[in-house]
C-alpha positions in Angstrom: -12.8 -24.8 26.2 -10.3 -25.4 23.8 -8.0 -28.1 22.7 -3.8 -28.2 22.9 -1.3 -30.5 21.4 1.8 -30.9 23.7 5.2 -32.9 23.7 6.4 -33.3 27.2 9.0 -35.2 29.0 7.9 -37.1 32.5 9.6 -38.4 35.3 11.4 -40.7 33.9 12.7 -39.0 30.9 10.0 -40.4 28.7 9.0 -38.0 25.4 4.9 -38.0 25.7 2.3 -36.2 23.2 -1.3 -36.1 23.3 -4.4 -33.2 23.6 -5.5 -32.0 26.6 -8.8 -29.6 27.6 -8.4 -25.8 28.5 -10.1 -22.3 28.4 -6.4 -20.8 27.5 -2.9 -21.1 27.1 -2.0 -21.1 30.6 -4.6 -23.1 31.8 -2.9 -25.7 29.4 0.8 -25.3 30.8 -1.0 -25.6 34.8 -2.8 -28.6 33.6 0.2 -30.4 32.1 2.7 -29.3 35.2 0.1 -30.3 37.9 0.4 -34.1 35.9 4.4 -33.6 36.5 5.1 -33.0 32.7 7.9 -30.8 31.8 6.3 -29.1 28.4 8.4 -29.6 25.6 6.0 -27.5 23.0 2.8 -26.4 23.1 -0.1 -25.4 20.8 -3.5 -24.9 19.5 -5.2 -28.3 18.1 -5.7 -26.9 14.9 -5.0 -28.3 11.0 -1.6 -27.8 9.2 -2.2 -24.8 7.3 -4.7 -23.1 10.0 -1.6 -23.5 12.3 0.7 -21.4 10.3 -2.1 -18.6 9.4 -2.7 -18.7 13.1 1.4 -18.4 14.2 1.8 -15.7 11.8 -1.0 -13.8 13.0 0.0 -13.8 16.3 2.8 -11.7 16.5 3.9 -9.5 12.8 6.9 -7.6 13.0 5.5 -4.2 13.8 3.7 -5.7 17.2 7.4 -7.6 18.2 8.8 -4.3 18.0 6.3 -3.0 20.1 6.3 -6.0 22.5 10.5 -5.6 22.8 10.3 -1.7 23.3 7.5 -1.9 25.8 9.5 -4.7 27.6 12.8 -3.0 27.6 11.3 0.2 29.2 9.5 -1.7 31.8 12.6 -3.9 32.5 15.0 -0.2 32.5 12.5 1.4 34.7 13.3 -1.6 37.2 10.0 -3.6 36.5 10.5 -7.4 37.6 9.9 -9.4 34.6 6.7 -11.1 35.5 5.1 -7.8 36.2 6.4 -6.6 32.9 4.4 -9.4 30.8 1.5 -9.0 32.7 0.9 -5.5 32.1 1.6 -5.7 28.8 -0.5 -8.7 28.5 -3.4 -6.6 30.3 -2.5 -4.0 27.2 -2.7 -6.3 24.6 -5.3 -4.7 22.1 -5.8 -8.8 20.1 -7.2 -11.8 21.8 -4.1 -13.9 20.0 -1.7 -11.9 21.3 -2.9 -11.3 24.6 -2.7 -15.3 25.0 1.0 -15.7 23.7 1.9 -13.1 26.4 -0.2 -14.8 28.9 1.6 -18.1 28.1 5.0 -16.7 28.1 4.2 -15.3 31.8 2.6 -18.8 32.6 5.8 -20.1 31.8 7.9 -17.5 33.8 6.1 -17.8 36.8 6.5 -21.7 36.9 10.3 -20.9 37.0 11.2 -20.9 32.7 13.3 -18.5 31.3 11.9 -16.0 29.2 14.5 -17.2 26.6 13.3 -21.1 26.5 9.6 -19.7 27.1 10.2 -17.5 24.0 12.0 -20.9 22.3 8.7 -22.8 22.4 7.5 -20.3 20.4 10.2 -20.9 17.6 8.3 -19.7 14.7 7.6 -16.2 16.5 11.0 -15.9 17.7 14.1 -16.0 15.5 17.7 -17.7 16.9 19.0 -14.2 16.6 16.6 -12.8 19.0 16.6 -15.7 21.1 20.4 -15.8 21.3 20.4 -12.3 22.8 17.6 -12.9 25.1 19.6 -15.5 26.2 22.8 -13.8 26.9 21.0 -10.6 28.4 19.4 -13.3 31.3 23.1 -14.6 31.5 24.4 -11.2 32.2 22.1 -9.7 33.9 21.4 -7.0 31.3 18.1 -8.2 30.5 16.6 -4.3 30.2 19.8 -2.9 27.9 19.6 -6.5 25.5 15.8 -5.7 24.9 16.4 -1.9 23.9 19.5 -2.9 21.6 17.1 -5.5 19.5 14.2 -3.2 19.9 16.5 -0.6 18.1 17.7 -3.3 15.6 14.4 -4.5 14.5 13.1 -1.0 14.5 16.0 -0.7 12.0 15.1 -3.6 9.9 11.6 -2.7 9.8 12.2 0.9 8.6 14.6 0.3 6.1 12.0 -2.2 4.7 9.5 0.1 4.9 11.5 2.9 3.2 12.3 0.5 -0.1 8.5 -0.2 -0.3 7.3 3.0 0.2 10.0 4.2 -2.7 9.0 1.2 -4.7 4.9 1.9 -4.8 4.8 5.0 -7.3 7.3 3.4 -10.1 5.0 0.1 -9.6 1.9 2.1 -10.0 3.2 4.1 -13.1 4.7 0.6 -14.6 1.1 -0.8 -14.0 -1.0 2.1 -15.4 1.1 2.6 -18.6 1.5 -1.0 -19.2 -1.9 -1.4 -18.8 -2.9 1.3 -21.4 0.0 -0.4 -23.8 -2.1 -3.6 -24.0 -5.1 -1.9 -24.6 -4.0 -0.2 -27.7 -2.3 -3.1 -29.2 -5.2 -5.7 -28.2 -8.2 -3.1 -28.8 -7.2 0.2 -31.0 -4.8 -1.1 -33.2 -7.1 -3.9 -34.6 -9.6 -1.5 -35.3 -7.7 -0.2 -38.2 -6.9 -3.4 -39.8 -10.2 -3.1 -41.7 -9.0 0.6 -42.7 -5.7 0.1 -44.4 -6.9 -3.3 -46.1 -10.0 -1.3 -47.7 -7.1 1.6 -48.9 -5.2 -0.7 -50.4 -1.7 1.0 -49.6 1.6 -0.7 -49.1 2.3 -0.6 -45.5 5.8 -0.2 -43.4 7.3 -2.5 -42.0 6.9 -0.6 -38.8 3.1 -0.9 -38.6 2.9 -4.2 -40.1 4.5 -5.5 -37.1 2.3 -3.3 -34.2 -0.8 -4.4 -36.4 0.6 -8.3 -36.2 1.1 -7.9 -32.7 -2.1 -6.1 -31.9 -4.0 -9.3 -33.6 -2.1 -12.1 -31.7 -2.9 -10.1 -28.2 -5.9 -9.5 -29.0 -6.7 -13.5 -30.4 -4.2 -14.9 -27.8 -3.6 -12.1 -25.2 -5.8 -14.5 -22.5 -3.4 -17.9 -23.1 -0.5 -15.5 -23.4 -1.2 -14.1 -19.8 -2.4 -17.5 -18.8 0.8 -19.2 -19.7 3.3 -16.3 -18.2 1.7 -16.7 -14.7 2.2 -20.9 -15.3 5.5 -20.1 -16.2 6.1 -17.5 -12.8 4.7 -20.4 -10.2 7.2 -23.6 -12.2 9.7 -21.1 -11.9 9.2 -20.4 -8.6 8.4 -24.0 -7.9 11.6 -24.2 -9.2 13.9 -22.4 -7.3 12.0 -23.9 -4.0 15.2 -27.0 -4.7 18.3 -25.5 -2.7 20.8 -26.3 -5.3 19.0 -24.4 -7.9 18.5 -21.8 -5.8 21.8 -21.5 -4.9 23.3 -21.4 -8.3 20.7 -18.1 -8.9 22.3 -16.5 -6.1 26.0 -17.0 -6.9 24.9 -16.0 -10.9 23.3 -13.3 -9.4 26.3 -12.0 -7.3 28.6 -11.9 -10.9 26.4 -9.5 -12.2 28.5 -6.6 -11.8 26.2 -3.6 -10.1 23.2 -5.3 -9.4 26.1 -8.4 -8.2 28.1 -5.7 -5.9 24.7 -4.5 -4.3 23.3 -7.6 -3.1 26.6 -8.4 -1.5 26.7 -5.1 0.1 23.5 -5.6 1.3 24.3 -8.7 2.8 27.2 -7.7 4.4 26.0 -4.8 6.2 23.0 -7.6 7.3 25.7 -10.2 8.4 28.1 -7.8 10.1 25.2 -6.1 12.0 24.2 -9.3 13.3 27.6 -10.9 14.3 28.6 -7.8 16.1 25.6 -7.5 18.1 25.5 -11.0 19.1 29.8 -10.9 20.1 29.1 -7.4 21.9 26.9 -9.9 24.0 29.4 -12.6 24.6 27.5 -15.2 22.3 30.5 -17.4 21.2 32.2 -16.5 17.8 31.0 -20.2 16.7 27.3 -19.9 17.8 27.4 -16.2 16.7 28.2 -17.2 12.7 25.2 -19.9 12.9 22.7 -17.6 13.6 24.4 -14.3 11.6 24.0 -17.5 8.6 20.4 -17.8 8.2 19.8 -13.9 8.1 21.8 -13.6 5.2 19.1 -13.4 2.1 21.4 -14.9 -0.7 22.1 -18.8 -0.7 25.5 -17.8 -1.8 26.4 -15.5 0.9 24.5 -18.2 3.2 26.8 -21.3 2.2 30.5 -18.9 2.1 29.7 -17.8 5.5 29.0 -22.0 6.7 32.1 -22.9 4.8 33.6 -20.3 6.8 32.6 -21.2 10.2 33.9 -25.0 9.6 37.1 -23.4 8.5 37.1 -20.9 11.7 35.6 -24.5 13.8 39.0 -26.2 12.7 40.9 -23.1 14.1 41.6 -21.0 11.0 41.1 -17.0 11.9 38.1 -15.4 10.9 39.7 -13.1 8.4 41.4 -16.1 6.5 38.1 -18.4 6.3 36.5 -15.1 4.7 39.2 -14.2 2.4 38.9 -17.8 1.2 35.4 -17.3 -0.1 36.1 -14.6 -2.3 32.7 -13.6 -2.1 32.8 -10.8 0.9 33.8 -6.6 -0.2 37.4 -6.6 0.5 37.2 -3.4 2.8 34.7 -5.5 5.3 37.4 -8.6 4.9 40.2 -5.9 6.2 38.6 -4.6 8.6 37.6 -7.6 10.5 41.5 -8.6 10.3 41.7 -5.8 12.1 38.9 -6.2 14.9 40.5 -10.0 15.3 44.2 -8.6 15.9 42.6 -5.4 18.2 40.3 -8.0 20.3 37.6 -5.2 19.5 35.8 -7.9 16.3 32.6 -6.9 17.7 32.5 -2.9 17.5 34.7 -3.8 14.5 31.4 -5.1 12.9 29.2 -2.8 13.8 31.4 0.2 12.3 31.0 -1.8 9.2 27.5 -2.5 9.1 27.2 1.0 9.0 29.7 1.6 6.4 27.8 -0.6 4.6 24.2 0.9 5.1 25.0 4.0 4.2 26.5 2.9 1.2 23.0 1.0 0.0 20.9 3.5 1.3 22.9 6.0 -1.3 22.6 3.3 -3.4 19.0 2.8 -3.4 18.3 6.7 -3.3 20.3 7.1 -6.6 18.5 3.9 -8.2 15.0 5.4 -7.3 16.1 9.1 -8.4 16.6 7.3 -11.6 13.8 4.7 -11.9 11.2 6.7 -11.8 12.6 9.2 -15.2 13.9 6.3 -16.9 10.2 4.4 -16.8 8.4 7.6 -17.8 11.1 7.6 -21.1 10.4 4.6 -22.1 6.5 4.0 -21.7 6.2 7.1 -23.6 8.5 6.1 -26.4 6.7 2.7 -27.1 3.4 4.8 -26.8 5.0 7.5 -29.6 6.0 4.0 -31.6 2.8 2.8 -31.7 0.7 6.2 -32.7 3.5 6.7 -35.2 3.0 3.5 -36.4 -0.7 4.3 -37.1 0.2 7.4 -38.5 3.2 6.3 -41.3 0.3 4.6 -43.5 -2.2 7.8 -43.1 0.9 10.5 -44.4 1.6 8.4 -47.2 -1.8 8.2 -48.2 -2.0 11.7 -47.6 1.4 12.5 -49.6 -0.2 10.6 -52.9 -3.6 12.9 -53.3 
């Protein structure tokens, strides 16, 4: 048997916690209901960090797309929810994830909604998820809500997988070059220290430098390394504080291409979001919450809050955005647009995908021309450094 840590409110309104004794996750939820406890949250007795390991094994993003496509074809094919969870919990191939499915359908069964069952599990579950969930129960378009966010995390998922797929050859070829780089300088170059001293030649200036740089890599290439990965963690340390990382962001979005890019990106993210969640009826209010946290840049993150105050006080959409001066103009028009049509939802959508195409051409073009550029430069340094080696031997070689 295992041990759980709940929060539960009782008869009388009272907040409780405490531990109590089961073989599983359900088992728990019976237990705690059978004592007339209406479970607040509930989870594994385990340490701090083994907590988090554990919640972030229990569900990656590949297996909730799975989970959401599965449930949406069961839920089309006119499945009754409960039966729905418990085949797939049945189909489950990991022990972990067999008992999150088997506690969601505990909770089903004793009358939750999947939506507040799924809240319990807050860290598995974002709002945006949630909040559709939510208004597919309240609709009664449970089946269609589950196939629209299987197809939008489907999405997500491949057009991550696409930029690290793209991204693994130009980090190989950066790695392998790099690598051989430092072992010239820190173990071939030196080697001919020795040599030039015993001819006795005037050297350039050119190979007086690789050879001073060979020697302090290979003397100090250890604390040099050591020092730059101290640096990368205080850095990163660093920008943990939300002002500091906020400033980044915004200095980041004024730097013209790269600047224009990460707003696009963003956009498309935002719009995609918001319209998805209005084409459900999720209030415009609760809609620019949630759209908030899925933006990836502080900046974008803290215009679109300002924003939602403005649009809380009764300013229009379009104006609260305008006002931030940080969103494409195009997607600022064009939500004008949705807002005087009544359509802002489909609106959105249209330019989320604007928007995508644009950074997927984007990214294309970058990678077409990463790749060549990277390959140009390591072999010029390389030709530096042979040439280097070389300038001292021809001159020698010019005086006999």
């Amino acid at each position: 048997m295992s041990f759980f840590r709940y929060q539960a409110m009782d008869g009388q309104g009272k907040r409780q916690a405490g531990l109590t004794q089961a073989d599983n996750y359900a088992q728990a939820i019976v237990r705690l209901q059978a004592q007339g406890l209406l479970i607040v949250e509930l989870c594994p007795a385990q340490g701090y960090w083994q907590r988090i390991v554990g919640t972030r094994r229990q569900l990656d993003q590949t297996a909730l797309v799975r989970f959401t496509e599965q449930l949406a074809t069961l839920l089309e094919a006119g499945q009754p929810l409960e039966s729905a969870l418990a085949l797939q919990a049945r189909q489950a191939n990991r022990q972990h994830q067999r008992e999150l499915l088997e506690g969601l359908l505990a909770q089903v069964k004793a009358g939750t909604s999947l939506s507040s069952a799924m809240g319990r599990q807050s860290s598995l579950f974002s709002p945006f998820y949630l909040s559709l969930v939510r208004a597919g129960e309240a609709s009664g378009t449970l089946g269609d809500t589950m196939a629209q966010l299987a197809a939008y995390l489907e999405r997500t998922q491949s057009q991550r997988s696409e930029l690290i797929s793209a991204l693994i050859y130009p980090a190989f070829l950066v790695a392998g070059v790099m690598g051989s780089l430092m072992l010239l300088l820190a173990y071939v170059v030196p080697q001919f220290v020795p040599v030039f001293s015993d001819l006795g030649i005037a050297l350039p200036m050119l190979t007086e430098a690789i050879l001073w740089l060979g020697e302090g890599l290979a003397r100090w290439g250890a604390f040099s390394a050591l020092s730059l990965a101290l640096f990368i963690c205080c850095a990163l340390f660093t920008l943990r504080a939300p002002q500091r990382r906020l400033k980044l962001d915004a200095w980041l979005l004024r730097r013209g291409a790269l600047g224009r890019f990460l707003q696009e990106l963003d956009t498309a993210r935002l719009a995609q979001t918001l319209g998805t969640l209005l084409n459900k009826r999720v209030a415009l209010l609760a809609s620019l919450d949630i759209a908030r946290q899925v933006a990836s840049n502080r900046a974008m993150q803290s215009a679109l809050g300002r924003a939602a105050e403005e649009v809380r006080e009764g300013t229009p959409l379009v104006v609260a955005l305008t006002r931030t001066q940080l969103f494409p103009e195009l997607a600022v028009q064009m939500i004008g647009v949705g807002e005087q049509s009544g359509q802002l939802g489909s609106i959105l959508l249209k330019v989320a995908r604007i928007y995508d195409k644009q950074n997927q051409t984007s990214i294309k073009r970058f990678m077409a021309a990463l790749v060549p550029t990277l390959t140009l430069v390591m072999t010029l340094l390389v030709a530096l450094i042979m040439l280097a080696i070389l300038l001292p031997l021809m001159s020698l070689t010019s005086n006999i």
